[in-house]
Every structure is written in C-alpha cells, then in structure tokens.
C-alpha positions in Angstrom: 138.5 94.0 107.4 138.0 90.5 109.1 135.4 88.9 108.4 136.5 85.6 109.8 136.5 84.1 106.2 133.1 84.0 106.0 131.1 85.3 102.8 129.1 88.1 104.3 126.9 88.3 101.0 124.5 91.2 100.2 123.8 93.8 102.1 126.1 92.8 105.0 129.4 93.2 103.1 128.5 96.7 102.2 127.7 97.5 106.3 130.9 95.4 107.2 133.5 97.4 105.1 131.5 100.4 105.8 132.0 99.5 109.2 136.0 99.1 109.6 137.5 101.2 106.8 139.2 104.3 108.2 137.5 107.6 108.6 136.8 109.9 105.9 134.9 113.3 105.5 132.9 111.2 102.5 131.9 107.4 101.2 130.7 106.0 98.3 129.4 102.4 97.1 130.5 100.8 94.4 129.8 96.9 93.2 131.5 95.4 90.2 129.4 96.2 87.4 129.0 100.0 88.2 130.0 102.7 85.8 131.4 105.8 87.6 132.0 108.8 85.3 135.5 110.3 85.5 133.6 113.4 87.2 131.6 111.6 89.6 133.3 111.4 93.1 134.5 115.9 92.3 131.1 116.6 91.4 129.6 114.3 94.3 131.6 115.8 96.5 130.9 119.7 95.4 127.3 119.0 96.7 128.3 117.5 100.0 130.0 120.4 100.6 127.2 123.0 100.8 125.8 121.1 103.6 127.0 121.4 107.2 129.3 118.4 108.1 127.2 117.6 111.5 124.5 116.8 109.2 124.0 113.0 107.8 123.8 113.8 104.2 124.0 112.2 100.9 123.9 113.0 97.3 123.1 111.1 94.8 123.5 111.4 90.7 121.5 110.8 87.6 122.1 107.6 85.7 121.3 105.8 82.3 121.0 102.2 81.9 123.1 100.1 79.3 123.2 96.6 78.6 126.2 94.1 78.8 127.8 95.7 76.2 128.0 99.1 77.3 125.4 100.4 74.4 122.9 102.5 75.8 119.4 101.6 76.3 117.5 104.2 78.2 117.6 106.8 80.9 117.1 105.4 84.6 114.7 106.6 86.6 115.5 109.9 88.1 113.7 111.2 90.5 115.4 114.4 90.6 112.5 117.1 91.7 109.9 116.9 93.9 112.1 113.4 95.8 110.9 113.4 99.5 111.1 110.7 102.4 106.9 109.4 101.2 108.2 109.1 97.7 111.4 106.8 99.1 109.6 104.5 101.7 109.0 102.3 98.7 111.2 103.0 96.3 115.2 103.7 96.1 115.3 106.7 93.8 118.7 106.7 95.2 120.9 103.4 94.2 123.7 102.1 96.1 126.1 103.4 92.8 124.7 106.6 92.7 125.3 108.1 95.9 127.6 109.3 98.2 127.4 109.8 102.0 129.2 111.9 104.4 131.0 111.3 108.0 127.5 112.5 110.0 125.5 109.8 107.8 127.7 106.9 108.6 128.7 107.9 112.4 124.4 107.7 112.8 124.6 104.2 111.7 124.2 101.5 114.6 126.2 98.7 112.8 125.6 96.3 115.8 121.8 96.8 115.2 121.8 97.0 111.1 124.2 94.2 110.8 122.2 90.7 110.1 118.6 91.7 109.6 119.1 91.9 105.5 118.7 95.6 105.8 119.6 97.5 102.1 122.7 99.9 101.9 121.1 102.1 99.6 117.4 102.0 101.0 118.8 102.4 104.7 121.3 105.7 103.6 118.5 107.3 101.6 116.0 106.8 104.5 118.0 108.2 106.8 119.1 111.2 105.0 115.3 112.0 103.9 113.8 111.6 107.1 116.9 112.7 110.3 119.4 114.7 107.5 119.9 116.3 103.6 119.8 114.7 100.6 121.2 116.8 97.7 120.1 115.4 94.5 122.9 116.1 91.4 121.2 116.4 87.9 124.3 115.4 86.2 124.8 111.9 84.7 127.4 110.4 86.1 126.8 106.6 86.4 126.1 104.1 84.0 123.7 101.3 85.3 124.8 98.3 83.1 122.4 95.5 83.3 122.8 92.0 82.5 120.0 90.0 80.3 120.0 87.9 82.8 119.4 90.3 86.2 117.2 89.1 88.4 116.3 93.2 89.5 113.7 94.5 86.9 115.6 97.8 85.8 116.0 96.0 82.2 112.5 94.0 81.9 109.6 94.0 79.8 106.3 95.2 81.3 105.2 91.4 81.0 108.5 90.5 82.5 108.1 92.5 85.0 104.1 91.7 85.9 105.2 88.3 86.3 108.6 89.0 88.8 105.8 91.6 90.8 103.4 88.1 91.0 106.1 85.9 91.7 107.9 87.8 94.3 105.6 90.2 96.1 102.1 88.3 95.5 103.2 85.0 96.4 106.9 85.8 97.8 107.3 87.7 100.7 110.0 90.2 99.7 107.6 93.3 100.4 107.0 91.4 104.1 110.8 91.7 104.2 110.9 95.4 103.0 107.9 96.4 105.1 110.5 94.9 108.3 113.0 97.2 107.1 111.0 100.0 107.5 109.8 98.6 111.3 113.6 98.2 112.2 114.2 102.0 110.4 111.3 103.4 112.5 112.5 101.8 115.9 116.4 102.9 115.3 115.6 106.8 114.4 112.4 107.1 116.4 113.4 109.9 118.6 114.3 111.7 116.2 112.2 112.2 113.6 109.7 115.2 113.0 106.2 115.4 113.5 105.2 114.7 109.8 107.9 111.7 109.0 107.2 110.0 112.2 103.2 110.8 111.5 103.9 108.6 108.0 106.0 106.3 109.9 103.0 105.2 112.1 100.8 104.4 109.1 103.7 102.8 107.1 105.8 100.9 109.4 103.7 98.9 112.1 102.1 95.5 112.2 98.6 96.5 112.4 96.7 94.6 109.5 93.3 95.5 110.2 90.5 96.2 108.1 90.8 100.0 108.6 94.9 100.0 108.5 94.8 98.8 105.2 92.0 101.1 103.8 93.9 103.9 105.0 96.9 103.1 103.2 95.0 101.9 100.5 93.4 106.2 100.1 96.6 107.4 101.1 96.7 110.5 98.7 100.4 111.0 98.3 102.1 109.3 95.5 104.5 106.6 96.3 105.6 104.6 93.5 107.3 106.2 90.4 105.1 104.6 87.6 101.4 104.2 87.8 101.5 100.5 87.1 104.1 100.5 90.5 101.5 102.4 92.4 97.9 99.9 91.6 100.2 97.4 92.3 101.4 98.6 96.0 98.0 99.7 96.3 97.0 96.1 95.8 99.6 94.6 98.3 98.4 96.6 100.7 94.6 95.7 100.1 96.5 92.3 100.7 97.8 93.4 104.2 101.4 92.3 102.1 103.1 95.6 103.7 
C-alpha cells in the first residue's frame, strides 16, 4: 500500500488497506489492542458461508470487555437478537474487531467517495450489510475488548463519566453533526437501492430538515434506537436540539 508517507489516521487507514490488499473471499479488522480468540476467524467464517457470496454480508461476534491487564471486567454489549438496520443507525452493535466482511461487501464500497469524509469502518460495513445485504450475528465470544483507563470511547466509564463525555461531545461538540453526515453520505451512496422501509427511515433520519415538525417526529419515533434507556432520553434530547 502507498500511501505517499502520509499518516492516513482513523478511519482512512482502515478504507486505504482495505482498498489495495489483494482479493479475498473474506476480511476482517483488526487494531492493536484487539483480542481475537484462537476460534474466531473458523467460526467467522462458518457463518459467512451460509450466505450467498453475491451478497454484501458480515458477521460479527460477541465480546467481553477487560481492562489493561487482560482481567475481565464485564460483558460488552451484545446486541445479538432482535439487531435490525433502526437499532444500528445510531449505534455500532457491530465493532470494527468483531466482524468480518465478505468479497460482495467490500466490492459495494465506493473508496473514491468514502475515502476523506471521516466515515467509520465499522458503522459504514454494518450499515451496509443491514440495509442493501445480511448480517449474521455469532453468539460465541470470541473477542476481548481491552480498554485502557485512559480511553477516550466510553465502553469502560462511569455513568457520571459518561454524562459528562455525552455533554462535552454531543451537547456542546458536534460529533453527532458529524455522525448525522455519515448517515447523509450513506443515504446518497446506496439510495437506489434500498427497500421501501429502510429508505422510508432513511428520509426521516438522514436529511437536513430541522424544522419544528422534523424534530417532533423523530423525537415520537416509536422504535427503539439506543441500547440503554439513558442512550435513548439522551438522543431523544439531541434531536429536540435539531443536534442530528
């Protein structure tokens, strides 16, 4: 891979490599901290294989979290049952270290277009395979999700902690405005070809209309979105705000 000695950074590096390594029937993303299971990639790829290759599909795994130690702390957040494209719009049930993609997924990705707009790996794949593909969820744990004390992502925070990054960065920052353009640039690179009821949820979700009556209606929206009630008052909230 050239990237003409420049450091690509997060997510670009992920798209670049995914970009200009040789084919393969299956892909998987892996960062330095991530845990695989000796069983992972067999098992991973057991559940790819009951889907049609000219599908874009992806599985993805269970996963505990541990701290910098390797010592256990707690079991991640599996969404294992019920997962659906609605339940994934905000929230990456999915992780990057947890999944694995086939040749359809990647060969639907429009690098040229992804490639510069900060658009997340993990978030992107998962859309994609919820919305235009298959996603095979594997109830096995096969990843560890070690996480630093100092981790800026709030998988190993306090509910304090974690009030205060949600102020911080989505109240006064603008990474939901960034993750709400994600979703804009999703909806405009599938568009033809989603179904009736994604690109019906699409319309609410992913435009720029902040009026009065947009955000109401996401505001009722009866479907959950968010895996925690605390997650879903606050989205509610940001979008009372006209933040996504």
């Amino acid at each position: 891979m050239d990237s003409c000695g420049r450091n690509l950074g997060y997510p670009d590096c992920f798209w670049e490599i995914l970009k200009n390594v040789p084919r393969a029937k299956y892909y998987c993303f892996c960062d330095q901290d991530d845990y695989w299971l000796p069983e992972k990639i067999e098992s991973s790829v057991k559940c790819l294989e009951k889907v049609d290759s000219t599908i874009p599909a992806m599985t993805y795994c269970a996963f505990d979290y541990y701290n910098q130690n390797m010592e256990y702390l707690r079991s991640g957040e599996n969404i294992l049952n019920n997962y659906s494209f609605e339940r994934g719009i905000y929230y990456t049930y999915a992780p990057g270290f947890t999944q694995m993609i086939n040749r359809a997924l990647v060969d639907s990705l429009d690098f040229d277009y992804i490639i510069g707009k900060n658009l997340a790996h993990d978030i992107w794949c998962q859309w994609i395979a919820t919305s235009i593909g298959k996603i095979v969820p594997n109830k096995t744990v096969l990843a560890k999700f070690r996480r630093h004390e100092s981790a800026v992502t709030s998988g190993n925070k306090s509910k304090l902690a974690s009030v205060k990054r949600w102020w911080t960065t989505e109240i006064c920052g603008d990474e939901m405005k960034k993750w709400h353009q994600s979703l804009c640039y999703f909806k405009k690179a599938y568009i033809n070809d989603f179904n009736d009821e994604t690109a019906s949820v699409l319309s609410l979700f992913a435009n720029e209309n902040k009026s009065f009556s947009n955000k109401i209606k996401k505001l009722f929206y009866p479907k959950k979105l968010k895996i925690t009630l605390g997650g879903e008052i606050a989205l509610r909230i940001l979008f009372l705000l006209g933040k996504c």
